[in-house]
N, CA, C and O of each residue as an XYZ file, in Angstrom:
476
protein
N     229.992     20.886    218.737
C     228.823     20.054    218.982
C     228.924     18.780    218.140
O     229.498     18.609    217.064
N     228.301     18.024    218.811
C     228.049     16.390    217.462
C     227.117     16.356    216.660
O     226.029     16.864    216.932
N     227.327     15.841    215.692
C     226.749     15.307    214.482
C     225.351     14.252    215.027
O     225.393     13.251    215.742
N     224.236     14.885    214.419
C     223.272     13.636    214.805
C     223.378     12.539    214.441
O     223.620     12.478    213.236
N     223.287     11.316    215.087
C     223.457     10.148    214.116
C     221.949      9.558    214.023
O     221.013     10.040    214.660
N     221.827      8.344    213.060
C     221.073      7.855    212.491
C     219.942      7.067    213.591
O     218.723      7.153    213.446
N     220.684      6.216    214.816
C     219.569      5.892    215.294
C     218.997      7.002    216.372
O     218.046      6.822    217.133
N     219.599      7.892    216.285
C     218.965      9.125    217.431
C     217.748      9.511    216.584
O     216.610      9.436    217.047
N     218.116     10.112    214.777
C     217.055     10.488    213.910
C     215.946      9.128    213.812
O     214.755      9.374    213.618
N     216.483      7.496    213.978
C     214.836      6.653    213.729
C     214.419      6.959    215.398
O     213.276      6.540    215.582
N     214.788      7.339    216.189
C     214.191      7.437    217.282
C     213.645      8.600    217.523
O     213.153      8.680    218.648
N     213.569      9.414    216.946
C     212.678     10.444    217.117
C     211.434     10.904    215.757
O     210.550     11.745    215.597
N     211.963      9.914    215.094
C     210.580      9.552    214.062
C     209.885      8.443    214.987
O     208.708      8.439    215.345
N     210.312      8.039    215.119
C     209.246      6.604    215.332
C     208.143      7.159    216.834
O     208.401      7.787    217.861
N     206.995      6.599    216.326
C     206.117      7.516    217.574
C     205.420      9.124    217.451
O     204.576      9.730    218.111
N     206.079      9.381    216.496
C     205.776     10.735    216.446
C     204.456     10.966    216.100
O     204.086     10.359    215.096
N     203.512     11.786    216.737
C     201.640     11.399    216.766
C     201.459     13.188    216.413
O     200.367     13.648    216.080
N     202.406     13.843    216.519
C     201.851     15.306    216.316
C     201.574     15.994    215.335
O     202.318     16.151    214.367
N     200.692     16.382    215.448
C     199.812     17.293    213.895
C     200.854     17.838    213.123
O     201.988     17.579    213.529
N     200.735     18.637    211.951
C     201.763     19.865    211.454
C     200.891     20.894    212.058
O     199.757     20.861    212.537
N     201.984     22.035    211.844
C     202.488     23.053    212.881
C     202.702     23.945    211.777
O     202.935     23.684    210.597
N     202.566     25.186    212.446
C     202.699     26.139    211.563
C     203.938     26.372    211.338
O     204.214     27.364    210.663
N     204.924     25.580    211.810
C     206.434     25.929    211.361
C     206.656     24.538    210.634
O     207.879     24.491    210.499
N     206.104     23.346    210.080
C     206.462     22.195    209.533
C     207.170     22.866    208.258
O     206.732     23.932    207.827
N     208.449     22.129    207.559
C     209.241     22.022    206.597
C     210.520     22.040    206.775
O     211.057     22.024    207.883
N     211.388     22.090    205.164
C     212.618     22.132    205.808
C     212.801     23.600    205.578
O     211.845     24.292    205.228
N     214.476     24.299    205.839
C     214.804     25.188    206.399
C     216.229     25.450    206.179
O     216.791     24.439    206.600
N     217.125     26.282    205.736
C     218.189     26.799    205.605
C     219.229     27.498    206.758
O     219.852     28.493    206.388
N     219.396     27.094    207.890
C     219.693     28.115    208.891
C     220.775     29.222    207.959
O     221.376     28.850    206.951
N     220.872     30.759    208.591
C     221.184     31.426    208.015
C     223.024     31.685    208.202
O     223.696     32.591    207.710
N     223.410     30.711    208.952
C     224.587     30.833    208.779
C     225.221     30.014    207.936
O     226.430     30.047    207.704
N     224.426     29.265    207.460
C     225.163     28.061    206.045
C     224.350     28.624    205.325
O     223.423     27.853    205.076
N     224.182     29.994    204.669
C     223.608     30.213    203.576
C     224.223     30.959    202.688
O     223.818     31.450    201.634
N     225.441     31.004    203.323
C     227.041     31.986    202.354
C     226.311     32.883    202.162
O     227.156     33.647    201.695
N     225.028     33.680    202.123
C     224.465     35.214    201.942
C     223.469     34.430    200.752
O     222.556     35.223    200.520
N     223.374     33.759    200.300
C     222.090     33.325    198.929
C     220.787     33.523    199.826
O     220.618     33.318    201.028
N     219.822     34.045    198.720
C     218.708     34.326    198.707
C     217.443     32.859    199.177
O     216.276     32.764    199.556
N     218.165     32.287    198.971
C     217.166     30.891    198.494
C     217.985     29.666    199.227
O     219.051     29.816    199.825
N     217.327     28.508    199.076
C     218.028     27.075    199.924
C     218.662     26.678    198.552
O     219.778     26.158    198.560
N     217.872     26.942    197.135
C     218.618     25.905    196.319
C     220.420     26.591    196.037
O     221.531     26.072    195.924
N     219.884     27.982    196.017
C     220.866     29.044    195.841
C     222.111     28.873    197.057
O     223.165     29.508    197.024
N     221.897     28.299    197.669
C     223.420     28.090    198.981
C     223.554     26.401    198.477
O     224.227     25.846    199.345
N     223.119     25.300    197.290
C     224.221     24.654    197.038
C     223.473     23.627    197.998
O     222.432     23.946    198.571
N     224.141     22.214    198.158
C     223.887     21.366    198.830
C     224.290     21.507    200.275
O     225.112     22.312    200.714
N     223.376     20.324    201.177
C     222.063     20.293    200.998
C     220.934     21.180    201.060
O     220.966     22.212    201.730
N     219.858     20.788    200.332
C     218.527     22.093    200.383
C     217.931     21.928    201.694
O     217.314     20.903    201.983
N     218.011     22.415    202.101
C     217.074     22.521    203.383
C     217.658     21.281    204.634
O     217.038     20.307    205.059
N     219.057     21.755    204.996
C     219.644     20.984    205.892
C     219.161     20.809    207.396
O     219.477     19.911    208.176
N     218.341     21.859    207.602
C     217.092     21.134    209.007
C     215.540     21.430    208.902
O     215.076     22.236    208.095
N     214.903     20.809    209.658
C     213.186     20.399    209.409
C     213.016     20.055    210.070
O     213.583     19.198    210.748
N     211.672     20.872    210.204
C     210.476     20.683    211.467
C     209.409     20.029    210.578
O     208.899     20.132    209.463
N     209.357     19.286    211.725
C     207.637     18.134    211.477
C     206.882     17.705    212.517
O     207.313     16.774    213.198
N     205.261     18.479    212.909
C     204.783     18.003    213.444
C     205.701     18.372    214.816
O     206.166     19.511    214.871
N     206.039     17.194    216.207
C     206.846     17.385    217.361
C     208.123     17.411    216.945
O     208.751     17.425    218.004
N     208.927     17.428    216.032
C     210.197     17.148    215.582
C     210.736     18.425    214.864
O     210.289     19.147    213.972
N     212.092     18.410    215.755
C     213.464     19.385    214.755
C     214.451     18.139    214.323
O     214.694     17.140    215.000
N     214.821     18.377    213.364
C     216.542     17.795    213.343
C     217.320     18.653    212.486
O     217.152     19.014    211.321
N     218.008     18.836    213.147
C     219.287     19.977    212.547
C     220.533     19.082    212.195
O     220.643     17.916    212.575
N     221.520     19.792    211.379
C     222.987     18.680    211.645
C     223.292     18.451    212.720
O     224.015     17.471    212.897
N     222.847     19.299    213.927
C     223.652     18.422    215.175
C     223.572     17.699    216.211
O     224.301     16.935    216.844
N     221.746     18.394    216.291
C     221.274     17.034    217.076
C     219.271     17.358    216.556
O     218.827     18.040    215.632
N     218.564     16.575    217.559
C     217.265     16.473    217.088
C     216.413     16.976    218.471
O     216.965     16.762    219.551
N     215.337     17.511    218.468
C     214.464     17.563    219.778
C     213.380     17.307    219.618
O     213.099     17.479    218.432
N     212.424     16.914    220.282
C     210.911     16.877    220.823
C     210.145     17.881    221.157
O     210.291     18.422    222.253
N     209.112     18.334    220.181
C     208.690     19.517    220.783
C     207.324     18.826    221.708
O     206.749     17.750    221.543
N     207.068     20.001    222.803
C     206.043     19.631    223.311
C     205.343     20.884    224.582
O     206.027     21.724    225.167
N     203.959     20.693    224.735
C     203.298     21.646    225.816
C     203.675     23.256    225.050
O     204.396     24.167    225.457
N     202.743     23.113    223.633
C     202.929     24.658    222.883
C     201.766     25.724    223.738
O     200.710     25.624    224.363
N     202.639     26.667    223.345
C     202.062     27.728    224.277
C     202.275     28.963    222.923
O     203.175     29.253    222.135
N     201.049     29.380    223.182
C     200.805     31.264    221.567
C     201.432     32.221    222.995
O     201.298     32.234    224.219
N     202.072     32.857    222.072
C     202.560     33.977    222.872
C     202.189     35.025    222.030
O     202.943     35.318    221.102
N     201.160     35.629    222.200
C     200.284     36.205    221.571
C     201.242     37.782    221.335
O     201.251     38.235    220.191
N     201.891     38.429    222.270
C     202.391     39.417    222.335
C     203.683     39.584    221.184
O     203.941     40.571    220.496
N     204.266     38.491    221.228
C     205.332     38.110    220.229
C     204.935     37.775    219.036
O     205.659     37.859    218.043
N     203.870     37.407    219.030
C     202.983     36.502    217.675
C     204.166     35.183    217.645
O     205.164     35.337    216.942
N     204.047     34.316    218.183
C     205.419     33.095    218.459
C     204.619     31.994    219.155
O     203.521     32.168    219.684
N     205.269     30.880    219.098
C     204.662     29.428    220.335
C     206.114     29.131    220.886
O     207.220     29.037    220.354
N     205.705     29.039    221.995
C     206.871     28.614    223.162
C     206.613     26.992    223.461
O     205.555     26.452    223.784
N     208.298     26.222    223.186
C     207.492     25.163    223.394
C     208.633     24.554    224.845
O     209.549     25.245    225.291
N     208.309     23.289    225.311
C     209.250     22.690    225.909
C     210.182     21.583    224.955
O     209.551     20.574    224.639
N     211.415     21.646    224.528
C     212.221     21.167    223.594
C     213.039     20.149    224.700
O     213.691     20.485    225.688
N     212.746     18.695    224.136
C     213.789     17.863    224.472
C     214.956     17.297    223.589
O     214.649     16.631    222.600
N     216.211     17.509    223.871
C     217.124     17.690    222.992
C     218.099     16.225    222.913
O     218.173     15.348    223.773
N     218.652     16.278    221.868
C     219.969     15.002    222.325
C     220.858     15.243    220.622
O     220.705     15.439    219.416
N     221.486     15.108    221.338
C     222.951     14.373    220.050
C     223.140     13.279    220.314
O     222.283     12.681    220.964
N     224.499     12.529    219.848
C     224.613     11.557    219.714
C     225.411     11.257    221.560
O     225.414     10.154    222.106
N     226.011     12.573    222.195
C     226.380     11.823    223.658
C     225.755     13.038    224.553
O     226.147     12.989    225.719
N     225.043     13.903    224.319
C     224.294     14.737    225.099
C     222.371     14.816    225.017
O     221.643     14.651    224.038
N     222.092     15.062    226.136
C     220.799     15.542    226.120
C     220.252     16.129    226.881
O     220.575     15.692    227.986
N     219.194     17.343    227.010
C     219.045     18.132    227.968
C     217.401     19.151    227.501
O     217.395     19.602    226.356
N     216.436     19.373    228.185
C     215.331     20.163    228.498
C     215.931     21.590    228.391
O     216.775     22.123    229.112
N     214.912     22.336    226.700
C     215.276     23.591    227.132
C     213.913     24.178    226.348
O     213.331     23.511    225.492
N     213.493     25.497    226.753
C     212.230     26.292    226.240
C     212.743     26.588    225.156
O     213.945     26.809    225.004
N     211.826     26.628    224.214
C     212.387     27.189    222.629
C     211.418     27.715    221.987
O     210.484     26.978    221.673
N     211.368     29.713    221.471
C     210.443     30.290    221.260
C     210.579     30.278    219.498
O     211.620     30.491    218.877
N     209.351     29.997    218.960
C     209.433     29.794    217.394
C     208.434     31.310    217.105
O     207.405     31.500    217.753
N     208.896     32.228    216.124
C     207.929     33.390    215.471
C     208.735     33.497    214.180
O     209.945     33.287    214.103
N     207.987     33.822    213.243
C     208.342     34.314    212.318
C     208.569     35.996    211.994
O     207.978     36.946    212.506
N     209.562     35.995    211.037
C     210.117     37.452    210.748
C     209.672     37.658    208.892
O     210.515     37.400    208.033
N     208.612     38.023    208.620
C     208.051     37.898    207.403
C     207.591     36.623    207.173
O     207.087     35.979    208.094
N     207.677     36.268    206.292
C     206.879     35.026    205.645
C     208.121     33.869    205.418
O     207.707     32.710    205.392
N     209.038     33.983    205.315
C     209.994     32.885    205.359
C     210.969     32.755    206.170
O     211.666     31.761    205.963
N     211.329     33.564    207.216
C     212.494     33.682    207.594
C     211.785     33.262    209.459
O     210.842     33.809    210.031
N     212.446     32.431    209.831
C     212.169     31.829    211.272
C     212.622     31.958    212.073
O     213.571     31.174    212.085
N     212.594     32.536    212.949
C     213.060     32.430    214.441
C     213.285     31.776    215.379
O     212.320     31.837    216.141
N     214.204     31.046    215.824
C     214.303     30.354    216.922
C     215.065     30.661    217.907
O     216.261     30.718    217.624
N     214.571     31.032    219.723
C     214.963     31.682    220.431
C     215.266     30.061    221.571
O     214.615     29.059    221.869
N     216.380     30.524    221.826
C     216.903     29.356    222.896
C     216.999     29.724    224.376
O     217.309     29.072    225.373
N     216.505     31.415    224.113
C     216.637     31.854    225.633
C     218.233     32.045    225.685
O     218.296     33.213    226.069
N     219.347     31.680    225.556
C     220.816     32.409    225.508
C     220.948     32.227    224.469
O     222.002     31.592    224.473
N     220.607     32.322    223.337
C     221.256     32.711    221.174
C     219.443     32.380    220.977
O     218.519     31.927    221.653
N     219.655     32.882    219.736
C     218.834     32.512    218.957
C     219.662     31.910    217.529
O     220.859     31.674    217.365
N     218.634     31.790    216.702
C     219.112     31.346    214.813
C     218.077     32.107    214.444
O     217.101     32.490    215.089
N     218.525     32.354    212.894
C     217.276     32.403    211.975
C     217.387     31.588    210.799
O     218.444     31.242    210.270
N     216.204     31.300    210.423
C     216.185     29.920    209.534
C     216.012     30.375    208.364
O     215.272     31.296    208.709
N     216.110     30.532    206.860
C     214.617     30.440    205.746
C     214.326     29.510    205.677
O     215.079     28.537    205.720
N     212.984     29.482    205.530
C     212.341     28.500    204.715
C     212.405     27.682    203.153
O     212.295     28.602    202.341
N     212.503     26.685    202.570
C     212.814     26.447    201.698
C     211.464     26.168    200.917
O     210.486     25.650    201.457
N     211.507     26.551    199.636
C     210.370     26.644    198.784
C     210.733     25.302    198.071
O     210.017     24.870    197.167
């Protein structure tokens, strides 16, 4: 996959009108976390993706969240995610729940991740 670049990230700040969210901050995905307990504990950077408000950006690309939906059964919000890197972009559903109190879920419908949260 590609690397997000810089004017993809001012373009998906700029405009951004959406509240925080019960998933706003940054975040550790759990496969760059060499097994540490913690974000500071896996080393640079702390919290290499973050949600804000309508916004992800991960290292590889960034999306738009939008049209949240409680999925009450899951305890989760389903949202519609518009995606891009630096030469792709594409519409996909993306289910957010949490697994305890720090650890995040994100379902892509074919993989998921799990995130921690960074304190």
């Amino acid at each position: 996959m590609m690397q997000i670049g810089s004017v993809l990230l001012v373009g998906l700040l700029i405009g951004s009108a959406a509240g925080a969210t019960p998933f706003d901050g940054k975040y550790l995905p759990e496969e760059f976390s060499g097994g540490a307990g913690t974000c500071a504990g896996a080393g640079q950077p702390d919290g290499i993706t973050w949600i804000e408000g309508d916004t992800i950006v991960t290292t590889l690309f960034g999306c738009r969240l939008s049209n949240p939906v409680e999925v009450r059964e899951k305890n989760a919000v389903r949202y519609d995610a518009r995606c891009q890197s630096e030469s792709e972009y594409g519409d996909e559903q993306l289910l957010l729940s949490w697994i305890g109190d720090r650890l995040l879920l994100l379902d892509w419908g074919e993989y998921s991740e799990r995130w921690l949260k960074c304190r």
